[in-house]
C-alpha positions in Angstrom: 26.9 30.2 1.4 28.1 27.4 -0.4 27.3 26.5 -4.3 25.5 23.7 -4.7 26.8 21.6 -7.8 24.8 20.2 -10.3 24.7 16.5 -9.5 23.2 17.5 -5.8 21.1 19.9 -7.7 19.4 17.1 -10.1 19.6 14.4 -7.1 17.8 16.8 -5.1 15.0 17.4 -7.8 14.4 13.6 -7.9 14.0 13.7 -4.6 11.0 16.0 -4.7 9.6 13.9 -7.7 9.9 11.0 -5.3 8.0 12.8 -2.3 5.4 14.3 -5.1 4.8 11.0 -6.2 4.0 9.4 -3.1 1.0 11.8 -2.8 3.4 14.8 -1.0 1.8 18.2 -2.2 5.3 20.0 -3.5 5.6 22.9 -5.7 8.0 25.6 -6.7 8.5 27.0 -3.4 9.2 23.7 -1.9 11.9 23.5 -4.2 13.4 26.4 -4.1 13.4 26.4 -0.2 15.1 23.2 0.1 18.1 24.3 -2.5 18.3 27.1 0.2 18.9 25.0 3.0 21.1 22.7 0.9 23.4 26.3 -0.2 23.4 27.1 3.5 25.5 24.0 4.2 22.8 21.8 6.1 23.5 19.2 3.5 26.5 18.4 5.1 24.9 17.6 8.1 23.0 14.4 7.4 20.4 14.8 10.2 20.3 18.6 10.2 19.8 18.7 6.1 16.7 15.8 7.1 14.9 17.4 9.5 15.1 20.6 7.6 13.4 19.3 4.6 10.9 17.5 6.4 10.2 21.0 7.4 9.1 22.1 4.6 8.1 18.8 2.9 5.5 17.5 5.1 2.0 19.0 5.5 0.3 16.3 6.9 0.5 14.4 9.3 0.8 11.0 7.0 3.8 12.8 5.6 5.5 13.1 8.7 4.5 9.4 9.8 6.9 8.7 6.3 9.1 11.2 5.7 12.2 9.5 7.7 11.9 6.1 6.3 11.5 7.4 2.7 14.4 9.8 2.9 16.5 7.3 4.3 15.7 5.0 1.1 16.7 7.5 -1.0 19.4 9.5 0.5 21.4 6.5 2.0 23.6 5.9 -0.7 24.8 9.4 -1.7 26.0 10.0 2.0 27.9 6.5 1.8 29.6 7.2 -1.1 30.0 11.2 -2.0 29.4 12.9 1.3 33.2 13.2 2.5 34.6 14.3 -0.9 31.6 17.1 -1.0 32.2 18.2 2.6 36.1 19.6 1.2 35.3 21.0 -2.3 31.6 21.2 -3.5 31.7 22.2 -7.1 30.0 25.3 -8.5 26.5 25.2 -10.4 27.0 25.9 -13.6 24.8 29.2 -15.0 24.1 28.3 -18.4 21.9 25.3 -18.9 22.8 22.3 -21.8 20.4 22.2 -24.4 19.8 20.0 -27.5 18.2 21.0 -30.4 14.2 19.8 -31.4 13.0 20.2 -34.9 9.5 21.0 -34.5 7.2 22.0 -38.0 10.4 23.0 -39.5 11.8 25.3 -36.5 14.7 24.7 -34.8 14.3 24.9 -30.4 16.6 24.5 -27.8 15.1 22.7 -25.4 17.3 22.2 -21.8 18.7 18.6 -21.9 17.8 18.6 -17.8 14.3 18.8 -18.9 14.4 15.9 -21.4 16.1 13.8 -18.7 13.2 14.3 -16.1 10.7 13.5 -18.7 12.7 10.4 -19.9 12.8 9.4 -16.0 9.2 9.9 -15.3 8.3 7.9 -19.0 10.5 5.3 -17.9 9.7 5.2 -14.2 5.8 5.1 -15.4 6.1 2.2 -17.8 8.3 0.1 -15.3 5.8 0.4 -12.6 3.0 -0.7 -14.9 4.7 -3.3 -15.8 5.4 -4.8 -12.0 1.9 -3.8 -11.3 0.7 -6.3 -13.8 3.6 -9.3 -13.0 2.4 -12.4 -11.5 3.7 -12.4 -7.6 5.1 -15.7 -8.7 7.5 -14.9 -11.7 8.9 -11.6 -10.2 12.3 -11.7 -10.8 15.1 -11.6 -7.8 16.2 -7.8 -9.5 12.7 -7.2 -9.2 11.9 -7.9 -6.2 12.7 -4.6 -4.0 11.3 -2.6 -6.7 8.1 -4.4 -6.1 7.9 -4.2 -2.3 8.4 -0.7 -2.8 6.0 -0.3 -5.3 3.5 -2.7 -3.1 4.5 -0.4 -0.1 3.3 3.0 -1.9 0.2 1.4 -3.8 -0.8 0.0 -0.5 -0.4 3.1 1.4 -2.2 5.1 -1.2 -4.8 3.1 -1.1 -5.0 3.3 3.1 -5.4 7.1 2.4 -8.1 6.6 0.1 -9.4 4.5 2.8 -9.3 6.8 5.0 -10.7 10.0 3.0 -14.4 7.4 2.4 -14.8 6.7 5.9 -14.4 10.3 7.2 -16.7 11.3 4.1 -19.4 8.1 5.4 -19.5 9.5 8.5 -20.1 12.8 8.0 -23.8 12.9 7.2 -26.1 16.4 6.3 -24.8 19.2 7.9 -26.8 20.8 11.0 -27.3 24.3 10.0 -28.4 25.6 13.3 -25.3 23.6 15.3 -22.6 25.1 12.3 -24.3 29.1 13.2 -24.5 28.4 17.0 -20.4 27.1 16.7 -19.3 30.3 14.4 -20.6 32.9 17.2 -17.5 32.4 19.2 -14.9 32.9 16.2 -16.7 36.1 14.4 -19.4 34.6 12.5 -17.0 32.5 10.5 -18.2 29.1 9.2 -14.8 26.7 9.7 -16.3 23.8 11.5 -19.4 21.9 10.2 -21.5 20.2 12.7 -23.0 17.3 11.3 -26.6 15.7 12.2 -25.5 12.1 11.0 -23.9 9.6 13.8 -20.6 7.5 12.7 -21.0 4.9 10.9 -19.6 1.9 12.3 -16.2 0.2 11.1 -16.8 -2.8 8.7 -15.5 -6.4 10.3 -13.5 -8.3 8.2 -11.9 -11.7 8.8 -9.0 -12.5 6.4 -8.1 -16.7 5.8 -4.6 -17.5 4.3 -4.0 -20.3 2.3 0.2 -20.8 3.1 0.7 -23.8 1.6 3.4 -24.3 -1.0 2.1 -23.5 -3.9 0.3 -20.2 -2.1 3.1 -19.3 0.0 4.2 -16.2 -2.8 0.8 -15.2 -3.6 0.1 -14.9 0.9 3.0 -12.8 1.2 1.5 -9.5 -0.4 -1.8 -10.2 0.6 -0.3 -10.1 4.2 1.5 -6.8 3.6 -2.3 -5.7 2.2 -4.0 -6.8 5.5 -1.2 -4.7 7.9 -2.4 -1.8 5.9 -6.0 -2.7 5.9 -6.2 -3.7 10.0 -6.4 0.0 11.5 -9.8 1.0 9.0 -12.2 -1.7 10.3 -13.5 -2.0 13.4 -12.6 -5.8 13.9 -10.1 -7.5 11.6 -9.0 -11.1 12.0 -6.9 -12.7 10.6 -5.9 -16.5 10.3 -3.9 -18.6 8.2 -4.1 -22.4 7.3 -2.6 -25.5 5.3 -2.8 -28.7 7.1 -3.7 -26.8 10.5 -5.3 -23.1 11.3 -3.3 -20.7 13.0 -5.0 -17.3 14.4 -2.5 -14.3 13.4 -4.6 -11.1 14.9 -2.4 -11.3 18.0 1.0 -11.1 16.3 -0.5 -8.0 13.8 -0.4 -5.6 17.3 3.5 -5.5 16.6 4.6 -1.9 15.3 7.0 -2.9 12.6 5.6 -4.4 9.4 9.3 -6.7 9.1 8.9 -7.8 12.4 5.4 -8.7 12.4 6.0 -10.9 9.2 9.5 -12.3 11.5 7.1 -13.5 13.9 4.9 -15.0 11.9 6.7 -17.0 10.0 7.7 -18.6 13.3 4.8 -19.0 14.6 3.3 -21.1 11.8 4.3 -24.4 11.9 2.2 -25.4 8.7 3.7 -22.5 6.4 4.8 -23.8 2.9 3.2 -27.8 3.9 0.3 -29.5 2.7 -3.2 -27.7 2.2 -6.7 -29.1 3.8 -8.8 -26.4 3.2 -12.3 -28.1 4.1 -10.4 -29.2 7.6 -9.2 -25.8 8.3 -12.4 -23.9 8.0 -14.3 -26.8 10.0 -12.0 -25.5 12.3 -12.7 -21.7 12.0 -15.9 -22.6 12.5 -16.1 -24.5 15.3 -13.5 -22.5 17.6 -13.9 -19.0 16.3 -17.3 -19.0 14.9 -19.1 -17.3 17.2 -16.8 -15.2 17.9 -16.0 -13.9 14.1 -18.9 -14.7 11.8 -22.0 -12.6 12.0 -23.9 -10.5 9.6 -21.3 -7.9 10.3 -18.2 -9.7 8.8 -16.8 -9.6 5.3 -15.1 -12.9 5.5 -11.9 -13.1 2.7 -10.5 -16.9 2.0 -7.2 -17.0 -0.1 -6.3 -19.8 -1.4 -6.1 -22.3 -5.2 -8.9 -24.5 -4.1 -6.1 -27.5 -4.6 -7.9 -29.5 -1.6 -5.9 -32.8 -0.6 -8.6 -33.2 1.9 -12.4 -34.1 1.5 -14.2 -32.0 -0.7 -17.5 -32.6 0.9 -16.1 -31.4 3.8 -15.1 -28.0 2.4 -18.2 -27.8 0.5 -20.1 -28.3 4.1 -17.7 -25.4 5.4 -18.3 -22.5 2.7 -22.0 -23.1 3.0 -22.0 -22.6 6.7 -19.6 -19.4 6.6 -21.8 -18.0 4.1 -24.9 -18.5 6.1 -24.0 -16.9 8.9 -21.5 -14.0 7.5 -22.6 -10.9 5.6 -20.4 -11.3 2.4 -17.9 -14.1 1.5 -15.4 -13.2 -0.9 -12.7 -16.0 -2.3 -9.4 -14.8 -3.5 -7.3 -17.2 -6.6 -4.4 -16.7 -7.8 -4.8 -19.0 -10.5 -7.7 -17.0 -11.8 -5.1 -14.3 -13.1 -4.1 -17.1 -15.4 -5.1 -16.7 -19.0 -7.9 -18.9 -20.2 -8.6 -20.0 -16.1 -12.1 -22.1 -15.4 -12.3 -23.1 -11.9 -12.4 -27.1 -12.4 -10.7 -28.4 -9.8 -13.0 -30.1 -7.5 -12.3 -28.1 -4.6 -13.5 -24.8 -6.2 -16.6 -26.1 -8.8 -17.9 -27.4 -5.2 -17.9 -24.1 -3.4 -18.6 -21.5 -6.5 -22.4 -21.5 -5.8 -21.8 -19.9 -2.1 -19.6 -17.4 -2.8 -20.6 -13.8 -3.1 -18.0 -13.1 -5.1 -14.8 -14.8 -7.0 -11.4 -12.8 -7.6 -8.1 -13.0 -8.4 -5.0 -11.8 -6.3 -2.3 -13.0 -8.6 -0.7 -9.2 -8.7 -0.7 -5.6 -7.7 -3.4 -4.7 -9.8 -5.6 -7.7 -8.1 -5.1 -6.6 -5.1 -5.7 -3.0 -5.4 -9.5 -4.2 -7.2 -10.3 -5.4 -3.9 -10.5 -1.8 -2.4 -13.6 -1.1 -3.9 -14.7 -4.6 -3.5 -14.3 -4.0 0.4 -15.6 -0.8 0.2 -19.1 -1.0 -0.9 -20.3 -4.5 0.4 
């Protein structure tokens, strides 16, 4: 057996704060299990000291689906920089615990210092991701940025779980009473699968259009990482992106990886980061893919800062037609995050009266309102 020292001890405490923040059901005995395997020497064994505490981390099957990725993330660093010193002298843990003192009412307590830290991390943990949560996608800074694609990454994923837990719930229905008896005979009388009367409900169909000129490329770039997270809970999810020309996307979202997906995107837009004709580009839509992808079935979601360089009449002609023949149209600003925003620009006064409803998608927060907003139309 081999004594874990104190900085693997803390590191590895983190560790589970990290997985029970990202929704991964830990307690106690998690814990204590994976300082077992960590005293039994599988920490010196990269892979062997993973797979062990996937073991006993994951429940679900989600949690399996992310285990690797996030304990790479984490664990990367440590093994670059303090694995080969620990693997000839790990240092003992040390039995007595620091303490500082608290004056509380009068009384003197020693409280353990360990336990002030973690509270101190999770305080200042909680206040930065508020804070990113509410930063315009624009003025992130570049020390920023990783910390909010991570952020973005475990928001959005949350959110697909949430997803998840309302359709199974929509599609359950009333329970058959006379189905749930007839399927408990065979296992002893016990109740464990409900048979409901209810068919599934069918998959909403969405259609997603991305404004990626230059003044919107930023703002497109989360809302894309929101729509690879969104594509597997709807039935039918397009998705299309425009500035002087439309480009149909759906093909290139069938790629596994998230960074290569966006890779391919990127060069398969020629008009990424130009001009923006939005009337033009939904003329477009229209015309090509209208029959295909606009119905009273489809939620149709523009993007975009309603700066048109083209004819406004023809956008105005555009967004009254999509509206017709789609079940809700939702437009997306960035600029409506801004304080003291009215929509005056041409572009947008001449489509406000079609839209079903007008939102902003300038951050996080934004983006995460749109759940429910997709949820119930």
């Amino acid at each position: 057996m081999l004594a874990v020292d104190k900085t693997f001890k803390e590191r590895l405490i983190d560790f589970t704060m990290y997985c029970r923040e990202r929704q991964f059901v830990l307690g106690p005995q998690e814990t204590r299990d994976a300082f077992a395997i960590a005293e039994r020497g599988y920490v010196l064994d990269r892979k062997l000291f993973q797979y062990s505490l996937k073991a006993i981390y994951c429940k679900r099957k989600e949690h399996f689906d992310r285990f690797d990725e996030m304990f790479d993330r984490f664990w990367s660093r440590y093994y670059e920089e303090k694995l080969e010193e620990r693997k000839k002298k790990i240092q003992p843990i040390k039995k007595e615990p620091e303490t500082s003192t608290v004056i509380f009412l009068g009384a003197k307590f020693n409280v353990p210092k360990k336990e002030k830290e973690i509270e101190a991390k999770q305080t200042k943990g909680a206040n930065e991701s508020i804070r990113l949560r509410r930063t315009d996608f624009s003025k992130v800074d570049i020390e920023d940025k990783k910390h909010l694609e991570e952020l973005a990454e475990e928001l959005f994923h949350q959110m697909s779980m949430r997803f998840k837990r309302r359709l199974e719930n929509s599609n359950k229905g009333s329970v058959d009473i006379r189905r749930t008896i007839r399927n408990g005979l065979g296992k002893g009388g016990l109740l464990l699968d409900l048979a409901y009367k209810k068919k599934r409900k069918e998959k909403r169909k969405i259609v997603f259009i991305l404004d990626v000129s230059g003044s919107m490329d930023t703002y497109s770039y989360y809302l894309l990482r929101y729509i690879m997270v969104l594509k597997k809970y709807f039935k039918s999810l397009e998705f299309f992106t425009f500035s002087t020309d439309l480009t149909h996307i759906t093909p290139l979202l069938r790629e596994n990886s998230e960074q290569e997906t966006i890779k391919h995107i990127g060069k398969n837009v020629n008009s990424w980061s130009s001009g923006t004709k939005i009337g033009e580009s939904l003329t477009k839509f229209i015309s090509v893919y209208g029959n295909k992808f606009l119905s009273q079935k489809h939620i149709v979601v523009i993007l975009s800062d309603g700066l048109e360089t083209g004819s406004v009449t023809v956008l105005k002609e555009a967004v009254r037609t999509i509206r017709r023949k789609c079940k809700t149209l939702v437009w997306l600003n960035p600029l409506k995050g801004m304080k003291d925003y009215q929509p005056i620009q041409k572009g947008m006064v001449s489509v406000m009266p079609h839209l079903d409803a007008f939102e902003s998608a300038h951050n996080l927060d934004s983006l995460l309102k749109l759940e429910k907003l997709l949820m119930d139309v």
